[in-house]
C-alpha positions as CSV (number, residue, x, y, z in Angstrom):
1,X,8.7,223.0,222.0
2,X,8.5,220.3,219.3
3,X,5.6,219.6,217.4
4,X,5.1,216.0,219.3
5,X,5.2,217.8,222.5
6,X,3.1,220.3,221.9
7,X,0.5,217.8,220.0
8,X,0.6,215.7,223.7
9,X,0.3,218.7,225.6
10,X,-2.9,219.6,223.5
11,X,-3.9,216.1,223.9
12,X,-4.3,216.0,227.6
13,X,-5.5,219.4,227.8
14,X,-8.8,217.7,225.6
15,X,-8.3,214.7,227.5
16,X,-8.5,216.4,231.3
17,X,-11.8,218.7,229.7
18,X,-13.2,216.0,228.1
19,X,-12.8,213.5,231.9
20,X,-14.5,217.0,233.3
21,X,-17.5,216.9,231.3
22,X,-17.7,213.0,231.5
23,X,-18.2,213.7,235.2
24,X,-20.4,216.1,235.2
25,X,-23.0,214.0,233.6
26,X,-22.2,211.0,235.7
27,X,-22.9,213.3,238.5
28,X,-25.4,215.7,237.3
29,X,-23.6,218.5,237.9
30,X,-25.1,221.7,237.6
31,X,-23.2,224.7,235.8
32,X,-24.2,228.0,235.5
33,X,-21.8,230.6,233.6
34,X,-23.0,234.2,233.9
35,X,-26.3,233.4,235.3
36,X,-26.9,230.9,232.4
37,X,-27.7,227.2,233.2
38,X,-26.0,225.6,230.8
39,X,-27.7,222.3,229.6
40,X,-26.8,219.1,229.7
41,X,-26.7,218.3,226.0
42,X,-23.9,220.5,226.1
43,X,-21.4,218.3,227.9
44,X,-22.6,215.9,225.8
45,X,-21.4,217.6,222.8
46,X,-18.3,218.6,224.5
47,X,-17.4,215.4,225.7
48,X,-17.4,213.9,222.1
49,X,-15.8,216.9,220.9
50,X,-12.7,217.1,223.3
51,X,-12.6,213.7,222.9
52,X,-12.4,213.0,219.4
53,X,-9.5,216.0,219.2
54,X,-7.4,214.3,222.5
55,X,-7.4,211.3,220.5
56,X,-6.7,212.9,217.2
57,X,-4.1,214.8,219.3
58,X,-2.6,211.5,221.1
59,X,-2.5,209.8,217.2
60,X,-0.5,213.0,215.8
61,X,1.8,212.7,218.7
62,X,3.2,209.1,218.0
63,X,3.8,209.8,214.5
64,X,7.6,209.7,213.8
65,X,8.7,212.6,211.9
């Protein structure tokens, strides 16, 4: 696997979990991992962070060589 294609893969990986998280506070989804209600600022966070790393993935991914 080339570096572009593994850079896209990582992309949409970030991409797909950042979507999930975007959805989850559209909807007000509650999540609970072990017994722990994990709190909405969370996806917050996690939205901006998968985000900004899909896109940073997406940008490294068009780069010729």
């Amino acid at each position: 696997m080339g570096r572009s294609t593994f850079t896209l893969v990582a992309a949409v990986i970030f991409a797909a979990i950042a979507v999930l998280h975007a959805i989850r506070i559209f909807y007000g989804w509650e999540a609970v991992i072990g017994g722990w209600a994990v709190p909405m600022w969370f996806s917050w966070v996690a939205l901006v962070v998968s985000g900004y790393l899909a896109w940073n993935g997406w940008q490294l991914a068009q780069k010729p060589r």
